[in-house]
N, C-alpha and C positions, 0 to 999 in steps of 0.2 A: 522654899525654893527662891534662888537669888532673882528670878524674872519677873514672878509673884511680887516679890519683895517691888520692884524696881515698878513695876504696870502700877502696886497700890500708892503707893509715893508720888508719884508723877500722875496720875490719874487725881490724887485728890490738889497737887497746887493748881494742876489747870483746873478744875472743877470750885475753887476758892478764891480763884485770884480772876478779877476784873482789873481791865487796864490794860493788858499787852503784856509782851515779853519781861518788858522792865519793871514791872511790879511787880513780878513773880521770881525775880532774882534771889529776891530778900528769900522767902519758901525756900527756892531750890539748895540755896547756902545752907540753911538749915536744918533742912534735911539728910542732905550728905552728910553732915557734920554729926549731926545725931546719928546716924548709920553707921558711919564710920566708912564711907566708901574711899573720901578726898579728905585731904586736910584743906585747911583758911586758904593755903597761897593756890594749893593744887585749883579750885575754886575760881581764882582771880584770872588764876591762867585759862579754864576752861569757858571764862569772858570774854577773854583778850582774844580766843580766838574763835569763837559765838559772833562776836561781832566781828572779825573781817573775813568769815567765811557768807558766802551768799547765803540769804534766807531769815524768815526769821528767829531772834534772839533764843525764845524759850525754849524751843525745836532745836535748833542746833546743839544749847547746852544740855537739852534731855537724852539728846541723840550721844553726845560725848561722855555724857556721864555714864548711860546707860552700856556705852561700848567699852570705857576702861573697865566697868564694874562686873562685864558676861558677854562679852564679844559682841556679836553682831546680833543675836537673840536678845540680850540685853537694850541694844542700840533701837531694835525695832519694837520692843517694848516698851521701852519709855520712849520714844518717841509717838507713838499711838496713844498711850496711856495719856500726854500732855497736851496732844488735839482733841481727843473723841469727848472731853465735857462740853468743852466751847463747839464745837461740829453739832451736840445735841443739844444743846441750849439753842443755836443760833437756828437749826431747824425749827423747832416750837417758838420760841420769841419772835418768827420773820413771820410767821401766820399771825400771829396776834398784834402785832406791832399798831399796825395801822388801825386797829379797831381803840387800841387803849392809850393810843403815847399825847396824846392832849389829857388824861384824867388825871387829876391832881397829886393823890398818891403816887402813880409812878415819876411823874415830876419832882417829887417830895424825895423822894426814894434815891431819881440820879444823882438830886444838889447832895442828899449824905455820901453817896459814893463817892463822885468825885475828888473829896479831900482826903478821901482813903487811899486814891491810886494815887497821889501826887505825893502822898510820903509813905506808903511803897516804894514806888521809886527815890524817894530822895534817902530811902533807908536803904536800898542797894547802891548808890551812889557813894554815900557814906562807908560802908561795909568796905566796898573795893576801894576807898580809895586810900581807907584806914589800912585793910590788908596791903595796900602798892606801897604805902610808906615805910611798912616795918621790912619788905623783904628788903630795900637796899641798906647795905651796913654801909655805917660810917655819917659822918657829918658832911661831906661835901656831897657824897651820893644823894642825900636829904636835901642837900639847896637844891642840886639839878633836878632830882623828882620832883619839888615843889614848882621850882622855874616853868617845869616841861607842862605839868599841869596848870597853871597860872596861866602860861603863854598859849597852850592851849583852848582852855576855856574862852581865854579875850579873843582868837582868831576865827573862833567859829561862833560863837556867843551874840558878841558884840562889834565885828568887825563882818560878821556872814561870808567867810571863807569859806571854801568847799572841805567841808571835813574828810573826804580822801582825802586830798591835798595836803591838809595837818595832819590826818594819821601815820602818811608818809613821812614827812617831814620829821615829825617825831620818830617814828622806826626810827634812822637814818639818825638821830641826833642820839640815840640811844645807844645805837652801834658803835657811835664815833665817843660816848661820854662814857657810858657802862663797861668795853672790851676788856 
């Protein structure tokens, strides 16, 4: 059964992926892809709008997958399925926290994790932005995607613009380049 299907998939990237929504991108690509629910671009799009819909990232894309995949059953399946590991870990871990997070082992343990969630995410960064280059045809299409992401990156990056602000901005130059 497709809701089965959808609760075990999204039940195990939240339950394997440390780090937040953005490291669990890479999983969730994967998944669909192996299932056959979305294709590569279908994916990119269900990012694009993960991220300017309110909430967070991982939730909203399990919520969309889960609803193109089995309606609204689908939608509240995998969206429960992609909370309820991190809701049960963070119940038991928040009682113990405080008696173990000075002993060395677990300190041992964060420093290996955290270079696992920083390319996680840089392996969903990658994934989309390899999928954002191939959808536009053509070679001028390709300068302006590369431009829009270039110009993008330096304005919220290294300039600390308000990323609404460039999200917008980009929309709006997409409309006026891509029509």
């Amino acid at each position: 059964m497709i809701f089965w299907q959808l609760f075990y998939s999204f039940f195990k990237i939240g339950l394997f992926t440390i780090g937040g929504g953005y490291a669990m991108l890479a999983l969730i690509r994967q998944e669909i892809l192996l299932r056959g629910w979305m294709t590569a671009q279908e994916f990119v799009d269900v990012v694009g709008i993960a991220e300017v819909t309110p909430g967070p990232i991982a939730i909203n894309s399990a919520t969309f997958v889960g609803f193109r995949t089995a309606g609204i059953p689908g939608a509240l399946a995998a969206s429960l399925a992609v909370v309820l590991p991190s809701l049960l870990c963070v119940s038991v871990v928040s009682r113990m926290w405080e008696k173990y997070k000075a002993a060395r082992p677990v300190q041992f343990m964060f420093a290996g994790i955290r270079p696992v969630v920083a390319g996680l995410v840089a392996a969903a960064a990658v994934l989309i932005a390899v999928s954002t280059f191939k959808y536009v045809e053509g070679i001028p299409a390709q300068i302006w995607t590369v431009l829009i992401t270039a110009g993008s990156f330096y304005a919220v990056a290294l300039k600390k613009w308000d990323p609404i602000k460039v999200l917008v901005g980009a929309a709006l130059l997409g409309l006026i380049i891509f029509r």
